[in-house]
N, C-alpha and C positions, 0 to 999 in steps of 0.2 A: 371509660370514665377515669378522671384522670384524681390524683390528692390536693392538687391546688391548682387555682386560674394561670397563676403565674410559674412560667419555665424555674426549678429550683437554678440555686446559684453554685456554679462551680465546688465552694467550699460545702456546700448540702450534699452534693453528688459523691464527693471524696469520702465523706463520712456517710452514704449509702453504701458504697462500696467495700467500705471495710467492714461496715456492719454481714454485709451477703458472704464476703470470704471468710469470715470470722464465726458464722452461723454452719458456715458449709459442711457437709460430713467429709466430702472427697475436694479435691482440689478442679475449680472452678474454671472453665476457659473464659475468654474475652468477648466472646459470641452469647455466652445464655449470660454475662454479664447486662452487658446491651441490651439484649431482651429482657432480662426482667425488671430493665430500668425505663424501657421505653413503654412496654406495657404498664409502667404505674404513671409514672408523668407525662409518657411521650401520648399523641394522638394514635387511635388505632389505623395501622397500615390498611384496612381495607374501609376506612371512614365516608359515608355516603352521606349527599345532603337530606335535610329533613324533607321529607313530602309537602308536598303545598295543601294548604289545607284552605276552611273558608274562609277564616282569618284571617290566616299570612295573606289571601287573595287582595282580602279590602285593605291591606298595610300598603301605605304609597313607598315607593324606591328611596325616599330622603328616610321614611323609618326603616328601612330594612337594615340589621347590625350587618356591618364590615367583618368581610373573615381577615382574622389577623393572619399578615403577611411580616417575613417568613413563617412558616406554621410553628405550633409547639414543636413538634417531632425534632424538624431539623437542626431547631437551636438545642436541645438536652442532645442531641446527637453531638452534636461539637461540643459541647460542654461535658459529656463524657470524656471522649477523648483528653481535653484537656485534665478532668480528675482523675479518671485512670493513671494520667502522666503523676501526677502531685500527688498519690497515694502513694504509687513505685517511689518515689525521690523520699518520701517521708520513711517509708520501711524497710527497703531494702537492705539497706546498710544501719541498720538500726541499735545502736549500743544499747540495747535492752534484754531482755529475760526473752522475746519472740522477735523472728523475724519475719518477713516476706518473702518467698520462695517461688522460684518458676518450677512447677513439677508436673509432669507427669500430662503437657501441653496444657496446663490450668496455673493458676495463684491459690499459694493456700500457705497460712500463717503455720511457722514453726517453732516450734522454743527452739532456743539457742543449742549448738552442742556442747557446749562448754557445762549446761548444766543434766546432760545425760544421765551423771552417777545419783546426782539428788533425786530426779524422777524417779527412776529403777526403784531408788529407795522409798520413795512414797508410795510407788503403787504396787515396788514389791512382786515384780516381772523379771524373769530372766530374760535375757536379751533375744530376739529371733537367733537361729541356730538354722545353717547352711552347711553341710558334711561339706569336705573338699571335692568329691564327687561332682556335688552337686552345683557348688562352684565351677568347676570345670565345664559340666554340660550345659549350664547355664549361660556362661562365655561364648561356648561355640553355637548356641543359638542365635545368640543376639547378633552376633558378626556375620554369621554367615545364612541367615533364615533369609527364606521360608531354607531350613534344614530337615533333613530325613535320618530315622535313628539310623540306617546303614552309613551315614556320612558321619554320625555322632561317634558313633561305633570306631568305626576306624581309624579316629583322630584318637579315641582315649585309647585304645588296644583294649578295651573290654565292652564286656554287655553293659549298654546302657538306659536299657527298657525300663528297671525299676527306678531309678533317679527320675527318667522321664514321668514315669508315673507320680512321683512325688512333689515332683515341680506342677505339674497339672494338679494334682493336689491343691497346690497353695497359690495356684491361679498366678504363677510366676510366665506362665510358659500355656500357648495355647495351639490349639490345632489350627490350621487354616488351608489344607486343600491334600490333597491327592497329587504324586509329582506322576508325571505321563511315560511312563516308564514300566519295565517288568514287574508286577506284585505290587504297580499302583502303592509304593510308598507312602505316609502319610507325613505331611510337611509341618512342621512346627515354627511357631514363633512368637516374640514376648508379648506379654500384655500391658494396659497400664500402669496395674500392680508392680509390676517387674520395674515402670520407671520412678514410679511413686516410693518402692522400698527403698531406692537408692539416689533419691532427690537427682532423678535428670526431667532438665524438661521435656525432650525429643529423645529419638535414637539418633540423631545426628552430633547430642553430647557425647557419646562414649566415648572412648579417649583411643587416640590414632595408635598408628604402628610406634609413630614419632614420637607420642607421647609416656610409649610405653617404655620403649630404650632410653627415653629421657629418668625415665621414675627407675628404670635399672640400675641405671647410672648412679644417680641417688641414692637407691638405696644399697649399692655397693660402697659408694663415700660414707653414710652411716655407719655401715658395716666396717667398715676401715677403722672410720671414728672409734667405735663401742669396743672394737675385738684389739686394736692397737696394729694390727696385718691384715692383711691383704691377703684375698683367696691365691693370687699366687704364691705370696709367702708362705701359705698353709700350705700348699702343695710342695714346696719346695721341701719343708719340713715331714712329709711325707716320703722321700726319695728315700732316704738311708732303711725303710724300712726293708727293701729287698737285699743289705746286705746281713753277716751272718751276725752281727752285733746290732740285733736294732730293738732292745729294750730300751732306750735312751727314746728313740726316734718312736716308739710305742706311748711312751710317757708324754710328751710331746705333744703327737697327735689327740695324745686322752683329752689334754689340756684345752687343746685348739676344739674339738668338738665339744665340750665343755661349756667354753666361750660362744660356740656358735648358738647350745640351747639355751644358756642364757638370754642372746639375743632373739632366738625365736619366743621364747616369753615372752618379750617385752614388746614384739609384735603384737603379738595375741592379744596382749591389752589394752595395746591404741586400738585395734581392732574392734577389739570389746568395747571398746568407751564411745564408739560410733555405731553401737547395738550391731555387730556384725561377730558372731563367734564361730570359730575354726574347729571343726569335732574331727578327729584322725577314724576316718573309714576305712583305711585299706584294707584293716584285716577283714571286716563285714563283709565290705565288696568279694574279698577272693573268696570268703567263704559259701556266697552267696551260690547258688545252683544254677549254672549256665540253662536256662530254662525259655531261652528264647519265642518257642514257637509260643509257650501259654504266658508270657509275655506281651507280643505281639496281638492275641487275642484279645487281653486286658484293654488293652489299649484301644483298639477297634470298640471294645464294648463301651469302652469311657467317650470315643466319636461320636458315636450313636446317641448317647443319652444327651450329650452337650448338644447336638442337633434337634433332640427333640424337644430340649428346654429351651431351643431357641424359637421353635416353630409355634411351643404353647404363648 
């Protein structure tokens, strides 16, 4: 059953659509788009004719109503399409307080980041908090998954079982199979969540090897910028400290690491102002009790229950 006789009009569709992404809890794909629009206006896909009854029998052929040709369906079909396009062109690029975002293979309206700090401050949230740990095993999931903590493990040079655990935690990171090998490893890799916290649409956004040395690049010219040297110029400032006079070249150095944490503040709070905060774990981590096997166990029991709450 449909809300009106007549196919709605392209601009009714565009203003459907924003209404359904705007309603949305999570970010919305293009497919239950479609469908939820075809299901109110379109004809239902498995539509069958009325039965002949004794009526319709004694109706002669000049009364019997004409099925409108092309049907509803296929016209709100292309006139999706076309509002989906006019909705994108309208928000995307939107100079306002919300934009349009592709995330996480869905559309789902954002505020701006420019107004991060005001938010925080209205709702009175500290920002998500990610250890560098957790940054790190986070990375070598997404790049290299389905990944195994023995692969995880050997890239950071430490245990990496409780980070694992906390990332499944926050449903950043998920289990997904067994690798075919000795002790049947358990393979990891990321979830929506994981694309959604970080506004990509795909994993095919993350940013290349290319892209990486490019932003190195960058932010060593920053670095140039902020500090006035160059890390080779710091190093160079660093030489005299092996001869027998190097309180000068101590002072020096103090200066130049100085400057450097200056500039790591000032990271931390572009960081921050993109709800991403940097917590220094290392001393936790080493502190932590290489406890591998009941580790590993944790983990198997966390497989188990995610399987069972999938089966219920």
């Amino acid at each position: 059953m449909t809300l009106c006789d007549a196919p709605p009009s392209v601009q009714a569709l565009t203003q459907t659509l924003e209404a359904l992404v705007f309603a949305a809890a999570a970010p919305v794909t293009r497919a239950q788009l479609r469908q939820a629009v075809l299901r109110v206006y379109g004809e239902p896909a498995d539509a069958t004719p009325t039965p002949p009854t004794a009526a319709n029998d004694a109706e002669s052929p000049a009364e019997a109503s004409p099925t409108p040709t092309p049907p509803t369906r296929q016209i709100v079909g292309e006139r999706f399409e076309a509002a989906l396009t006019q909705m994108q062109a309208r928000w995307v690029d939107h100079d306002g307080g919300f934009v349009l975002l592709e995330v996480a293979e869905g559309l789902a309206f954002r505020t701006h980041p420019r107004y991060g700090d005001v938010l925080r401050a209205l709702r009175q949230e500290k920002p998500q908090r990610l250890s560098r740990p957790a940054l790190e095993t986070l990375a070598i999931v997404a790049y290299r998954q389905p990944a195994t903590k023995p692969e995880v493990d050997a890239i950071r040079g430490v245990d990496s079982g409780g980070t694992l655990k906390v990332l499944l935690d926050r449903e950043l990171v998920r289990i997904v199979g067994k690798r075919e090998e000795a002790g049947r490893p358990l393979c990891y890799g990321t979830t929506k969540e994981f694309l959604n916290l970080f506004c990509l649409p795909s994993l095919g956004d993350l940013p290349s090897l290319r892209d990486m040395v490019e932003l190195q690049d960058e932010s060593l010219a920053t670095m140039k910028k902020e500090l006035g040297q160059s890390i080779e110029e710091l190093a160079a400032q660093a030489v005299p400290l092996a001869s027998a006079d190097a309180e000068p070249a101590i002072e020096a150095l103090h200066e130049a690491v100085q400057r450097l944490q200056r500039t790591e503040n000032a990271a931390r709070d572009q960081l921050a102002e993109q709800g991403v905060v940097l917590v220094d774990a290392q001393a936790q981590e080493a502190a932590r009790p290489d406890d591998a096997d009941g580790t590993d166990a944790s983990l198997k029991r966390l497989a188990a229950k995610q399987r069972r709450r999938s089966a219920s």
